[in-house]
C-alpha positions in Angstrom: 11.7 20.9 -78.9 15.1 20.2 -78.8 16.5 16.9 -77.4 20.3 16.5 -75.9 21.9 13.0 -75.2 24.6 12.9 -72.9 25.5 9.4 -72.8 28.3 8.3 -69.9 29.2 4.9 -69.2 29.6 3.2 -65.4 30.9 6.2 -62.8 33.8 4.3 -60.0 32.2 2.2 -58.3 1.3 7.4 -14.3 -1.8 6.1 -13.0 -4.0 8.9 -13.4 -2.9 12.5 -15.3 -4.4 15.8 -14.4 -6.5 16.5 -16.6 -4.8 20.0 -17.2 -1.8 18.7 -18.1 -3.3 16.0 -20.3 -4.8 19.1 -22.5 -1.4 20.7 -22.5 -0.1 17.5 -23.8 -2.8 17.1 -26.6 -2.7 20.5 -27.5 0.8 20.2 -28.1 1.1 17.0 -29.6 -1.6 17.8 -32.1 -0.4 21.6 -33.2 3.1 19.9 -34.0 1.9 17.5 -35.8 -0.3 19.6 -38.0 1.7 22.3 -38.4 4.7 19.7 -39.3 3.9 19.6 -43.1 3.5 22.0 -45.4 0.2 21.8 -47.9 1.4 20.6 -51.0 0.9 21.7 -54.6 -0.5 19.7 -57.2 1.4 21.4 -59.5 3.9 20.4 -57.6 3.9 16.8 -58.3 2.2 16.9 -61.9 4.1 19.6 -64.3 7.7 19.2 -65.2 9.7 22.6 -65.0 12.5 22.0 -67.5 11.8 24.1 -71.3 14.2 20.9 -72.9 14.3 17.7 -73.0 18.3 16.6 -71.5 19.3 12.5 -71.0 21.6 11.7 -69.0 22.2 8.2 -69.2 24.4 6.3 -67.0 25.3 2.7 -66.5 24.6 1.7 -62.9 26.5 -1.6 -61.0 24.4 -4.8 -61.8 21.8 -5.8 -59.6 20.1 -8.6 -59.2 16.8 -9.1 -60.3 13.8 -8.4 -57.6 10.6 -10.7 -57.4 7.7 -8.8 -58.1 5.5 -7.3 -55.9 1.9 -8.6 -55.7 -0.6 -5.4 -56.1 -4.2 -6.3 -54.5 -6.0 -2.5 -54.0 -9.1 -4.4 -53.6 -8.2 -5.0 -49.8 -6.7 -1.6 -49.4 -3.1 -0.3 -49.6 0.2 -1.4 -47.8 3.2 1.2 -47.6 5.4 -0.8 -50.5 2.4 -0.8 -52.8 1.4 2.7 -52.1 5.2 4.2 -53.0 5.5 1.8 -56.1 2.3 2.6 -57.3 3.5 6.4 -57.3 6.5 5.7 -58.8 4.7 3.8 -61.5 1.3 6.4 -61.9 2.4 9.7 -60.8 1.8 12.5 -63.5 4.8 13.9 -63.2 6.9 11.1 -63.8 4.9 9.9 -66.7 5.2 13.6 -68.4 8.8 13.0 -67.2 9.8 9.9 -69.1 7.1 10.4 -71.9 9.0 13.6 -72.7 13.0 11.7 -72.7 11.0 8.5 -74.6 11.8 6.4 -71.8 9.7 2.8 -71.4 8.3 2.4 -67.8 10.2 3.5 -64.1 14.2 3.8 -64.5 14.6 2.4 -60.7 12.6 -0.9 -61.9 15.0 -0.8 -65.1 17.8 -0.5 -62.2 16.6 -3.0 -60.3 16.3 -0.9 -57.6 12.6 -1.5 -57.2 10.3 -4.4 -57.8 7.7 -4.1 -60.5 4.4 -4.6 -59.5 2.4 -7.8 -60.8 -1.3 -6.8 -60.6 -3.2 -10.1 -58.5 -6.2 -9.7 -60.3 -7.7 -8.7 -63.7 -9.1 -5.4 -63.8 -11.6 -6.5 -67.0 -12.2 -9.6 -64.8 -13.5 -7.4 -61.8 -17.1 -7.1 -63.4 -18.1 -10.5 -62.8 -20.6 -12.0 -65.1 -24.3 -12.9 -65.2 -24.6 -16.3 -63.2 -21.2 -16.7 -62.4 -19.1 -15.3 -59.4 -18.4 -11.7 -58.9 -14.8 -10.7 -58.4 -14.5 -7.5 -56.1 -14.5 -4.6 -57.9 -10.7 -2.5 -58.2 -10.5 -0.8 -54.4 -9.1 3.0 -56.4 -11.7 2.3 -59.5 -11.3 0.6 -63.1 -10.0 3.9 -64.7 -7.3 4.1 -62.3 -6.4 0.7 -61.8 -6.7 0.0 -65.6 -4.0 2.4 -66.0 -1.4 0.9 -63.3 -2.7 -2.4 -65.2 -0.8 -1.1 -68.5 1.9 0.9 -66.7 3.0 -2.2 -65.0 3.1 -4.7 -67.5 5.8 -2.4 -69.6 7.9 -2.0 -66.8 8.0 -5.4 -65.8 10.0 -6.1 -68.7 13.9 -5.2 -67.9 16.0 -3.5 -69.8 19.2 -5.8 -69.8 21.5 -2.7 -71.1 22.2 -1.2 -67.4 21.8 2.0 -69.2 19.4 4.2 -66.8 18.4 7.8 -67.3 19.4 9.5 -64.2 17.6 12.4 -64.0 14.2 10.5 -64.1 15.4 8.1 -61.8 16.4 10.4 -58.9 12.7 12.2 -59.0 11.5 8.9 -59.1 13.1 8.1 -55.8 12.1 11.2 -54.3 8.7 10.8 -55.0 9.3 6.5 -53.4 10.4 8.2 -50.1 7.7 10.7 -50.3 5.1 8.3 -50.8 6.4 6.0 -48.0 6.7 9.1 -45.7 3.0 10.2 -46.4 2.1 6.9 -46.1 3.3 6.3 -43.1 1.5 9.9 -41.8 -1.8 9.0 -42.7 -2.0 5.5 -41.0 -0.7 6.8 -37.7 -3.4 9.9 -38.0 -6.1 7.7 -38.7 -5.5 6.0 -35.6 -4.5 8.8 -33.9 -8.3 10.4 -35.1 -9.7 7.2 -33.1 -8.0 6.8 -30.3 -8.9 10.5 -29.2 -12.4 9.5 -30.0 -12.3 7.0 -27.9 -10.6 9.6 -25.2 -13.2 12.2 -25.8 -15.8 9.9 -24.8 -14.3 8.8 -21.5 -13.9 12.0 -20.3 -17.7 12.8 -21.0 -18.2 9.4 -18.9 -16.3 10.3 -16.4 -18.4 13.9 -15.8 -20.8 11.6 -15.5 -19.7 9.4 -13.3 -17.9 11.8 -10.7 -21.1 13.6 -10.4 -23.1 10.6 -9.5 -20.7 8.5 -7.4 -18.1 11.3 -5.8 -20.0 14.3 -4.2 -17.7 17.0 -2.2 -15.2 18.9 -2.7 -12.9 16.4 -3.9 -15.7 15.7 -6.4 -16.5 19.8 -7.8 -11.9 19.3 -8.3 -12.3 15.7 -10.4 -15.7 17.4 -12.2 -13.7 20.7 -13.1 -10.5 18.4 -14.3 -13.2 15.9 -16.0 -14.5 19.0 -17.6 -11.6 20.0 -19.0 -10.0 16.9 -20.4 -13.0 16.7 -21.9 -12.8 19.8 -23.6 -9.5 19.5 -24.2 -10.1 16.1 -26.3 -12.9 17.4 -28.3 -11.2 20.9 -29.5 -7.9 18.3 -30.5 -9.7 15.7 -32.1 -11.1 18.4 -34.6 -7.6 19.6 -34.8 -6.3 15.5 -35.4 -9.0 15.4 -38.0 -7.9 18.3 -39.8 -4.6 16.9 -39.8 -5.7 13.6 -41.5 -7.5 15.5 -44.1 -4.5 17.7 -45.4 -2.1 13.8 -45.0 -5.0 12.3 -47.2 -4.8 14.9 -49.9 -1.1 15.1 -49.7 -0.8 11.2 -50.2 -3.0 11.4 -53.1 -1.0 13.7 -54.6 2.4 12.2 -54.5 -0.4 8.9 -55.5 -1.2 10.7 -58.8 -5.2 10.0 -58.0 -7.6 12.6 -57.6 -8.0 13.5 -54.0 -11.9 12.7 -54.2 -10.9 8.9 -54.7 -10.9 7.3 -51.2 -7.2 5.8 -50.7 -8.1 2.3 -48.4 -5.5 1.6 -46.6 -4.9 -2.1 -45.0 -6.1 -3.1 -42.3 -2.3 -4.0 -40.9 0.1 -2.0 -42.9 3.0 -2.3 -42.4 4.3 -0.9 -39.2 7.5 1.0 -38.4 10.8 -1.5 -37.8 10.7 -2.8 -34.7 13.9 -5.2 -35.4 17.5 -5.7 -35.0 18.6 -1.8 -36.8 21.7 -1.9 -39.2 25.0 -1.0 -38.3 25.7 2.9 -39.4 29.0 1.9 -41.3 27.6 -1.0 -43.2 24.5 1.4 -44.5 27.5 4.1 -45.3 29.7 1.4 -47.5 29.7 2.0 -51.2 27.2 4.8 -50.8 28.9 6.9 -53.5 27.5 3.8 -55.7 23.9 3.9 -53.9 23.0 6.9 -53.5 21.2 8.3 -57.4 22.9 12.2 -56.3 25.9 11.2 -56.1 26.4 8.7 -58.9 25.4 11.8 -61.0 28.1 14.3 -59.6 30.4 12.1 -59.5 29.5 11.2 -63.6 29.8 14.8 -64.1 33.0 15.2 -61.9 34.7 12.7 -64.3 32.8 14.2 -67.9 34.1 16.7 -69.7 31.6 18.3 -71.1 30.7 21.7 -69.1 27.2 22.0 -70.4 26.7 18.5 -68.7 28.3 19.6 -65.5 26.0 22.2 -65.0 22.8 20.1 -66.1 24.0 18.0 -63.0 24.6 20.8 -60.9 21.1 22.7 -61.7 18.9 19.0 -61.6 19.7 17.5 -58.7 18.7 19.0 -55.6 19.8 16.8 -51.9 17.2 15.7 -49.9 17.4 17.8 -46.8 17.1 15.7 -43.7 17.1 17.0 -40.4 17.1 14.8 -37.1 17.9 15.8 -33.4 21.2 15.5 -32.2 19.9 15.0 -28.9 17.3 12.8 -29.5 16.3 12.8 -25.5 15.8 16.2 -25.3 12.5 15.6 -28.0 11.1 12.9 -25.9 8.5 15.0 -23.5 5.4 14.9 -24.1 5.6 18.5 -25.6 8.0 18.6 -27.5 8.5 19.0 -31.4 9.5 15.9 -33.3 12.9 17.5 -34.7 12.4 15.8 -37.7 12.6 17.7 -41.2 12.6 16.0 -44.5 12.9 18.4 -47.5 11.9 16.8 -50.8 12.8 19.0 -53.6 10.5 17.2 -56.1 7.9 18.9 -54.7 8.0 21.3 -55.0 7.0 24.0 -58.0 10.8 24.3 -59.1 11.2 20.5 -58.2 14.3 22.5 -56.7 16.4 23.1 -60.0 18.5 25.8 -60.1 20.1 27.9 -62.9 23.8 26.8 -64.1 24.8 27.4 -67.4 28.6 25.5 -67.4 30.2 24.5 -64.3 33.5 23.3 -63.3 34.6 19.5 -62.3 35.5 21.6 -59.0 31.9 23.0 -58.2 30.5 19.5 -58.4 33.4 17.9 -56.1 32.6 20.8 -53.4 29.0 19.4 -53.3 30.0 15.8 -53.6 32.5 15.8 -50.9 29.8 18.2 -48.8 26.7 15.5 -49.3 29.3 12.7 -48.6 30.6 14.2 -45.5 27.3 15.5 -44.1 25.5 11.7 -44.8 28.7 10.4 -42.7 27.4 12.2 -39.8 23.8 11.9 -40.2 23.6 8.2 -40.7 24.5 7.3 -37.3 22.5 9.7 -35.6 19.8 8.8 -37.2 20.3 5.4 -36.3 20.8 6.3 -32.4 16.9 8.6 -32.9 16.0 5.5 -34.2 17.6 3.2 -31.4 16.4 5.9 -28.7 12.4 5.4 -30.6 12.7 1.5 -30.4 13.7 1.2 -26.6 10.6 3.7 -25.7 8.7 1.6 -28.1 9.5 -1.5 -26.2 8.7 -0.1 -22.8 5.0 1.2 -23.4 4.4 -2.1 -25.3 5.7 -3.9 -21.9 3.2 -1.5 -20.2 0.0 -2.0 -21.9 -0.9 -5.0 -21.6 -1.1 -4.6 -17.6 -3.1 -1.3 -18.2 -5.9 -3.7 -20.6 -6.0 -5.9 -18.3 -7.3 -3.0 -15.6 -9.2 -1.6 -18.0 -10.7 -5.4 -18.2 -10.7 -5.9 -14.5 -12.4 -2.6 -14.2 -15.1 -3.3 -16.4 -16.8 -6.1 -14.9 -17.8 -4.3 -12.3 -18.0 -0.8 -13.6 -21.9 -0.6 -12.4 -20.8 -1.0 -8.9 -20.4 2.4 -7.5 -17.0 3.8 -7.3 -15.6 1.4 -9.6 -17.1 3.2 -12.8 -14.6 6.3 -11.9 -11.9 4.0 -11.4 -12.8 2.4 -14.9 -12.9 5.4 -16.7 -9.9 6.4 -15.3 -8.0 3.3 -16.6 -9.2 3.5 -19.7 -8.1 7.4 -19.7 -4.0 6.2 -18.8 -4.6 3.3 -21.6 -5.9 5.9 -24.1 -2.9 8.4 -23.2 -0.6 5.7 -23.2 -1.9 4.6 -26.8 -1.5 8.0 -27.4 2.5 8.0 -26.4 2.7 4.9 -28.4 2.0 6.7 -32.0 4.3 10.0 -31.2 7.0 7.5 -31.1 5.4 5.7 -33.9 5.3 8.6 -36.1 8.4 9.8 -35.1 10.1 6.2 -36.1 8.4 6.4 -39.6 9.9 9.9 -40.0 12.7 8.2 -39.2 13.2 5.6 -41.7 12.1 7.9 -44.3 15.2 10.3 -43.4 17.4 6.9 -43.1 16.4 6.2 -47.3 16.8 9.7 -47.9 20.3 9.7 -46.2 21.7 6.2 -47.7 19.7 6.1 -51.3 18.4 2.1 -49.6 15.0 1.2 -49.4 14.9 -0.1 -45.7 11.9 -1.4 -44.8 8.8 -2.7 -46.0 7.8 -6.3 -47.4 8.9 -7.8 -49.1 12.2 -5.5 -49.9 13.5 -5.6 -46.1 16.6 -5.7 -47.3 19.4 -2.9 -46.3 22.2 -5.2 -48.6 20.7 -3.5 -51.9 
């Protein structure tokens, strides 16, 4: 196997819903969501497709060091430890660096991600005859043994500034998929439960319309009863469907086998709901932030054609994809408009064949990714404004609809009042409902914001758009 070294130093710097319509809205809400990710490989994310071993090292600006991030699987995962546990474990990266003899993650080496500081020992987790026992490793000892070694090598920075590019940009494609999955597969969980919990009102209120509200207005709320009720059942199996293909995908990306149960926190993180950045201070300096574009322009500058096309061929954009008219996706039946293309994985991790190339080609697609991330940055950050004012607005509205539900259920065994209690429970559940679309679509959001700027945005402790 042969082994080229390209070494390049520092590039330029409503009160009650018809039931009818309430199916309509599941239905569609659900199908989207499924149908909104594609199955992936396992391939995919564990075999490397190059036939030769090219480094491409390249001396990024100096960062300062980040405080390590504390990694406690024993009480489930949170959305930083989950992304930096992939960027640590995943197979493909390890094959990836093994194969360039590189020592742990190149965006730790960058200091563009924390290390991870295990809070536990994993030997430690057996506990000991008479003495107390420490809970045993939340993913297993085999796993968690080997995050154990990966992360005490990486925690030790390289003070060169010398990073391997190549590696480092399929490192932060698998970070944002990991977040994105993440992020998927908490909001489906509780997506699975809150139509649960819909499902069994609807089979309470059949009950109770047929024993408190005879007539004809009764045989209408029975037949619209009926058919929420049906309606909830058939997209619950769908939302459970849907979790399953998020859990396997996440595990994936993860590196774990998909038979090991991922816990996930019981309060993971949840999407920003604070003060958002200003478009033109996430856009400064980006030709020095974002891994894609440090690398063309490296090449742009190089004069080495074979290098040039090595850049050209191994470095695929992230394709993002968000609505320019972000009202127009609001409805309750609408799709999200959200794409995010992550070229990693996929089978060809999105390489493509180039022999030499030209300083020209490569200033083409610079100037193109620079100019396109220009105009997607702020409209991302106006979806993202447009998700946080709806956002705000149910969370004004629910607690008034608990407190009904509350209010309601004290004296649910009088009568009448049990239809009117499962009815306000029905608006909270639907409005609970409402609550994760816009959820979602604001972690699709923030995914497609990292993608666009090459920042990690959110998640403790690295909440910090400066880096």
């Amino acid at each position: 196997m042969s082994t080229e070294k390209f070494k390049i130093i520092r590039p330029p710097s409503s009160t009650f819903v018809f039931a009818l319509l309430v199916v309509f809205f599941l239905t569609c809400s659900v199908a989207v969501n499924a149908a909104s990710i594609v199955p992936l490989s396992e391939q995919a994310v564990t075999e490397t497709p190059e036939a030769e071993v090219v480094k491409i090292l390249v001396r990024l600006d100096a960062r300062p060091p980040l405080k390590a991030v504390s990694f406690d699987d024993r009480d489930g995962l949170n959305i930083m430890e989950a992304a930096l546990m992939a960027v640590m474990i995943n197979p493909g990266l390890v094959k990836v660096r093994e194969r360039k003899g590189l020592k742990g993650p190149q965006l730790v080496k960058a200091g563009i991600l924390a290390p991870l500081k295990l809070a536990y020992s994993v030997k430690g987790a057996r506990g000991s005859p008479g003495g107390k026992q420490t809970p045993q490793p939340g993913l297993g000892r085999k796993i968690m043994t080997r995050v154990a070694g990966l992360s005490a090598g990486a925690a030790r920075r390289d003070k060169s500034g010398l990073v391997e590019i190549d590696a480092a940009w399929r490192e932060w494609q698998v970070f944002v998929a990991a977040r994105l999955y993440f992020s998927r597969r908490e909001g489906a969980q509780r997506r699975v439960k809150t139509l649960r919990g819909l499902r069994n009102v609807y089979k309470g209120l059949f009950k109770a319309i047929q024993k408190h509200s005879p007539g004809k207005r009764g045989d209408n709320d029975l037949s619209a009863a009926r058919s929420g009720f049906d309606g909830a059942r058939e997209n619950l199996k769908k939302a459970e469907e849907y979790l399953d293909l998020v859990r396997v995908q996440l595990s994936h990306v993860l590196g774990i086998p998909p038979s090991v149960t991922v816990k996930l926190e019981r309060r993971p993180d949840a999407p920003y709901r604070g003060k958002l950045p200003a478009a033109k201070a996430l856009l400064k300096d980006m030709d020095k932030k974002r891994l894609d574009l440090i690398a063309l322009k490296t090449g742009i500058q190089d004069e080495d054609g074979r290098l040039r096309g090595r850049i050209l061929s191994r470095f695929p954009q992230i394709d993002v994809t968000v609505p320019q008219n972000p009202a127009a996706y609001e409805n309750l039946f609408s799709k999200s408009g959200i794409n995010i293309g992550i070229p990693v994985l996929r089978l060809d991790h999105g390489f493509i064949s180039v022999g030499e190339a030209e300083s020209g080609e490569l200033m083409e697609v610079y100037k193109e990714r620079l100019d396109e991330a220009k105009q997607l940055v702020p409209l991302i950050i106006v979806n993202m404004k447009r998700s946080t004012d709806r956002l705000a607005e149910i969370d004004r509205a629910l607690p008034g609809l608990r407190k009904k539900v509350k209010r309601y259920a004290k004296v649910s065994g009088r009568g009448k009042n049990l239809v009117h209690y499962y009815r306000a429970t029905e608006e909270l559940l639907l409005t609970e409902l409402l609550r994760l679309k816009y959820e979602r679509r604001l972690g699709d959001l923030e995914s497609a914001l990292e993608a666009a700027t090459g920042r990690v945005f959110v998640g403790s402790p690295q909440r910090q758009v400066k880096r």
